[in-house]
C-alpha positions in Angstrom: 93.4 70.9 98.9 97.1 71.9 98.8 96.3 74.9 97.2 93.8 76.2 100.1 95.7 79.2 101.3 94.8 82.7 101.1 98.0 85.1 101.5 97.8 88.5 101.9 101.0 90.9 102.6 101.3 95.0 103.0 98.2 95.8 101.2 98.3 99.0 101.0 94.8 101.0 99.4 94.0 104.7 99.3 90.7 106.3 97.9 91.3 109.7 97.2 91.9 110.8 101.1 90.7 107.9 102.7 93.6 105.4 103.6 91.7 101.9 103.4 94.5 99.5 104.0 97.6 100.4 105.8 99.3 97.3 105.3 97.0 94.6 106.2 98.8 91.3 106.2 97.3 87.5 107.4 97.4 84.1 106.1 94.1 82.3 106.2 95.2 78.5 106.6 93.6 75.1 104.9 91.5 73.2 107.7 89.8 75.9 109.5 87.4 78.8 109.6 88.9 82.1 109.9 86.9 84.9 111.0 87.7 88.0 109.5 85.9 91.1 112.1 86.8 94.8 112.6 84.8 97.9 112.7 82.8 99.7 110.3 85.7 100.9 107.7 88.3 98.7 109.0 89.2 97.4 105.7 87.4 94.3 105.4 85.3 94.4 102.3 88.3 96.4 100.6 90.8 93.9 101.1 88.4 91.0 100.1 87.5 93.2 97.1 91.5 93.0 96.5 91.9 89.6 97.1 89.2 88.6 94.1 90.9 91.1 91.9 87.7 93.6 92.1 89.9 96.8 93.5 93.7 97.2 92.7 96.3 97.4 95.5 98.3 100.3 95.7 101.0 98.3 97.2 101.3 94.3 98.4 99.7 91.3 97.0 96.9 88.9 97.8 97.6 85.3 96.8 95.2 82.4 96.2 97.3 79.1 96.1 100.2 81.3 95.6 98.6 83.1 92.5 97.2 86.4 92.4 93.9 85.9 91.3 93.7 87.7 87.7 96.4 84.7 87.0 94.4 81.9 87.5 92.9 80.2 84.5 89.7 78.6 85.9 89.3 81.1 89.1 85.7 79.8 90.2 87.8 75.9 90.7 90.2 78.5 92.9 88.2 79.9 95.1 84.6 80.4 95.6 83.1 83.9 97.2 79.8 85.5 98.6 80.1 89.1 98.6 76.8 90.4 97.9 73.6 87.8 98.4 71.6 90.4 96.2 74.2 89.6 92.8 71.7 88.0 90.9 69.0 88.4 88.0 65.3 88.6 90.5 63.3 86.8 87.1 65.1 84.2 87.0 64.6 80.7 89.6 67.1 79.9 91.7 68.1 77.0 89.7 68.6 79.0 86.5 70.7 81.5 88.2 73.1 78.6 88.9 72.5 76.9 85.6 73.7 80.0 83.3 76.6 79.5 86.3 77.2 76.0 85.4 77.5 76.6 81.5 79.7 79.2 81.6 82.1 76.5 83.6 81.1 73.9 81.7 79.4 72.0 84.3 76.4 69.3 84.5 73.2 70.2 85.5 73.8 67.3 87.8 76.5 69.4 89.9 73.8 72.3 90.3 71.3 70.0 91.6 74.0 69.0 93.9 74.5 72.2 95.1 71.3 73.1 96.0 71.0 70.0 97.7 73.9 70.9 99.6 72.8 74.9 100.5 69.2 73.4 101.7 67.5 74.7 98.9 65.3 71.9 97.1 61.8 73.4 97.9 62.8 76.8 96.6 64.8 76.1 93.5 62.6 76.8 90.9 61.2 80.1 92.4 62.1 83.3 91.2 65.3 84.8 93.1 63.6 87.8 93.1 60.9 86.5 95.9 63.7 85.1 97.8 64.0 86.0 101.5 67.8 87.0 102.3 68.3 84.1 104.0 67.4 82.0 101.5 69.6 84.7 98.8 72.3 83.5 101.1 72.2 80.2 100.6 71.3 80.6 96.8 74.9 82.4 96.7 76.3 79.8 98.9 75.5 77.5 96.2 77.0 79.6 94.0 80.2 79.0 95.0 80.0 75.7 95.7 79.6 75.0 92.0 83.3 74.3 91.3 84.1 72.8 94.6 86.6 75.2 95.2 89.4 74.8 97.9 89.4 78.4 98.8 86.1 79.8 100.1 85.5 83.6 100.9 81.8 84.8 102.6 81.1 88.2 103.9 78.5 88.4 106.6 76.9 84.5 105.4 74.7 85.1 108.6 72.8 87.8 107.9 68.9 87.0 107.4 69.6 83.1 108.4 66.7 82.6 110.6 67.3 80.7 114.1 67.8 77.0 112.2 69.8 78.8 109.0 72.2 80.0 111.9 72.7 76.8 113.4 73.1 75.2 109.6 75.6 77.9 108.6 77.7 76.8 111.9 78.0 73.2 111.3 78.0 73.8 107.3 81.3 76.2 107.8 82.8 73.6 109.8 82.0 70.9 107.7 84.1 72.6 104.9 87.1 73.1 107.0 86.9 69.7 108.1 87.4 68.8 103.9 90.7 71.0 104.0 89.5 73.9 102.2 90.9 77.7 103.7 87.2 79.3 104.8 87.1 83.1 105.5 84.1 84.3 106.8 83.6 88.4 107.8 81.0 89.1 110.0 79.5 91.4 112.9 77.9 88.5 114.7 80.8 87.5 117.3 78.1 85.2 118.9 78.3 83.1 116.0 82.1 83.1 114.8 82.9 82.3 118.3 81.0 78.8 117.9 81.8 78.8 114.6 85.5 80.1 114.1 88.7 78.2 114.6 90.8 81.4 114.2 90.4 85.0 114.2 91.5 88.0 112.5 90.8 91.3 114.0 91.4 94.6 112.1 91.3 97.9 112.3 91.7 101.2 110.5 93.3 99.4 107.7 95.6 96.7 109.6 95.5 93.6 111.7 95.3 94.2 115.2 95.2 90.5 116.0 95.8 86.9 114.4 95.3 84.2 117.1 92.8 80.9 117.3 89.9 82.0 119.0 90.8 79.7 122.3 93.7 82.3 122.3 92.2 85.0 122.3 89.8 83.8 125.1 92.2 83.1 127.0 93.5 86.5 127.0 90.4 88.5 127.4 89.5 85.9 130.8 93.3 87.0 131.9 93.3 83.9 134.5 90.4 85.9 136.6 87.9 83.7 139.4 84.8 84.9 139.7 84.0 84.1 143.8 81.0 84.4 145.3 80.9 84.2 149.2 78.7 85.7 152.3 81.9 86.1 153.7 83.4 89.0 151.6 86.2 91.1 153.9 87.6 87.9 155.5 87.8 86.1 151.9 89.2 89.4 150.7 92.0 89.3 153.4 93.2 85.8 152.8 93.2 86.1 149.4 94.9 89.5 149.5 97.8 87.8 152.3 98.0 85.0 149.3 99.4 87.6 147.0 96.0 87.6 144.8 93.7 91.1 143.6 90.4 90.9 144.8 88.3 93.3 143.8 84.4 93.0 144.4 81.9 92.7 141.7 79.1 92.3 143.5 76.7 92.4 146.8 78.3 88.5 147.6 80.8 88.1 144.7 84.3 89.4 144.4 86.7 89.1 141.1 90.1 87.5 141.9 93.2 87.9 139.8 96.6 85.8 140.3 95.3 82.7 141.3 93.8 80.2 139.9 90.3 78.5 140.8 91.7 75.5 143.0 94.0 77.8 144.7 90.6 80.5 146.1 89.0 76.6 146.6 91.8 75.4 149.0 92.6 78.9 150.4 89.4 79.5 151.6 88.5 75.5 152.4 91.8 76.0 154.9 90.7 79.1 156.4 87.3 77.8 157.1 85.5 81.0 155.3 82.8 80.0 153.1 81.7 80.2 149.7 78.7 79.0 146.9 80.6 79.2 143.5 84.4 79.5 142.8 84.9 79.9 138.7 86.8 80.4 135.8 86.4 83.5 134.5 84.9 82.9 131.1 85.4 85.8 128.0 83.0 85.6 125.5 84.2 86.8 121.9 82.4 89.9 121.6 84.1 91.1 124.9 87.8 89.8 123.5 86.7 92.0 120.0 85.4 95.1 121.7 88.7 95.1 124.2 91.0 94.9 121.0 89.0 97.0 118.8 88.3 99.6 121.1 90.5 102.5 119.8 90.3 101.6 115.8 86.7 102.3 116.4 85.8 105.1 113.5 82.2 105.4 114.2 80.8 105.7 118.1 77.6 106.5 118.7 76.6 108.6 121.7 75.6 107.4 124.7 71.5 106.6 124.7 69.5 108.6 127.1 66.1 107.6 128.5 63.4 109.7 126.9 62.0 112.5 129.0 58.3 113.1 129.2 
């Protein structure tokens, strides 16, 4: 897997007025998941598009292994990619779709039935794509690129149309690829699941990278050391917190946010001042609050506000 690295530096892509990439630049790294999120026309599909030689850059490069992709002789043994789950021919099975894949690789039919072993997929092999749910079109494409056991694997929104038990397969199955060495990139809306299933996290935005941290990073950040305190005993925790040089600001009928300490600090201020207390936490970000903090002014398209309906 020394090959498992995905480069991209200053793409730069305009269509006609439209600016798509403004010099989006990442690595994505062997060993781990990378989420790749932004907003509606941040870039993502484009720049993946770019990376797999499908659109031309007006400026930069994407690398595979340190090759653009139009170089490399046997690209499917490169890098494997799920774009679009509805790619395929709806008369044929499952298993031919990946069998007229196989040939043109020269592969056995043995590796195909590995593959859909591998993408959970026995009892629907030899159905017609066509009557495939998308769940189930995911996997099939899943398998797809698989079929070369690639080091480099690219998926745009894998999650969509997995049902409760496809989600919780898709998490461990992403991780289980990282944990071969191969460089995973995975796009997706769905911060719920890239934050149990990433290990890093690029965040765009109106053509460029915003962030590139591990998600424990970026966390971190969005938490900003805050203790969430809950106590019957609000003004007088307020004051000696306050006196300790903390911001206390309340949050609720018995629970006030502290920033500037930490947790075992509020525990042993208040334990010495005798005022009491139920809960003294960690403030814990989830990802989708970390994303919509970063993302906030690169967002293109913002609904209105709902309103309740009048009768």
């Amino acid at each position: 897997m020394s090959d498992a690295t995905i480069e991209v530096t200053g793409l730069r892509k305009r269509f006609g007025p439209t600016l798509a990439l403004d010099g989006m630049s990442f690595v994505v790294r062997p060993g781990q998941v990378t989420g790749f999120v932004g907003p509606n026309g941040a870039g993502k599909s484009t720049t993946m598009r770019v990376i797999l030689g499908l659109d031309a850059a007006d400026e930069g490069h994407a690398l595979i292994g340190g090759q653009p992709y139009r170089s490399l002789r046997h690209p499917m043994s490169h890098v494997g990619a799920l774009l679009d789950a509805a790619a395929l021919q709806p008369s044929r099975s499952g298993r031919n779709h990946l069998l007229w894949l196989a040939h043109s690789q020269g592969l056995t039919v043995k590796r195909v039935d590995a593959v859909i072993e591998r993408a959970g997929l026995q009892t629907a092999a030899r159905r017609k794509a066509g009557g495939y749910s998308l769940g189930m079109r995911q996997r099939l494409g899943i398998a797809a690129a698989l079929l070369c056991d690639p080091p480099v694997l690219m998926m745009d929104e894998p999650f969509n149309g997995m049902d409760p038990e496809g989600i919780v397969w898709m998490r461990g199955f992403l991780g289980s690829l990282a944990g071969q060495g191969r460089a995973v990139l995975v796009s997706s809306h769905l911060m719920s699941e890239l934050e149990d299933a990433a290990d890093h996290l690029v965040v765009v935005g109106r053509g460029k990278v915003i962030a590139d941290a591990s998600v424990a990073d970026l966390l971190a950040a969005a938490a900003d050391g805050r203790v969430t305190l809950r106590t019957t005993a609000r003004p007088e925790a307020t004051t000696v917190l306050a006196h300790a040089g903390a911001a206390v600001a309340a949050a609720g009928p018995d629970t006030l946010t502290v920033s500037g300490l930490a947790a075992e600090q509020v525990v042993a201020l208040l334990g010495a001042s005798a005022v009491p207390f139920s809960e003294v936490s960690a403030h814990r970000a989830t990802l989708e609050q970390a994303y919509l903090e970063l993302t906030h002014d690169a967002v293109e398209f913002r609904a209105a506000p709902g309103r309740e309906a009048t009768r």
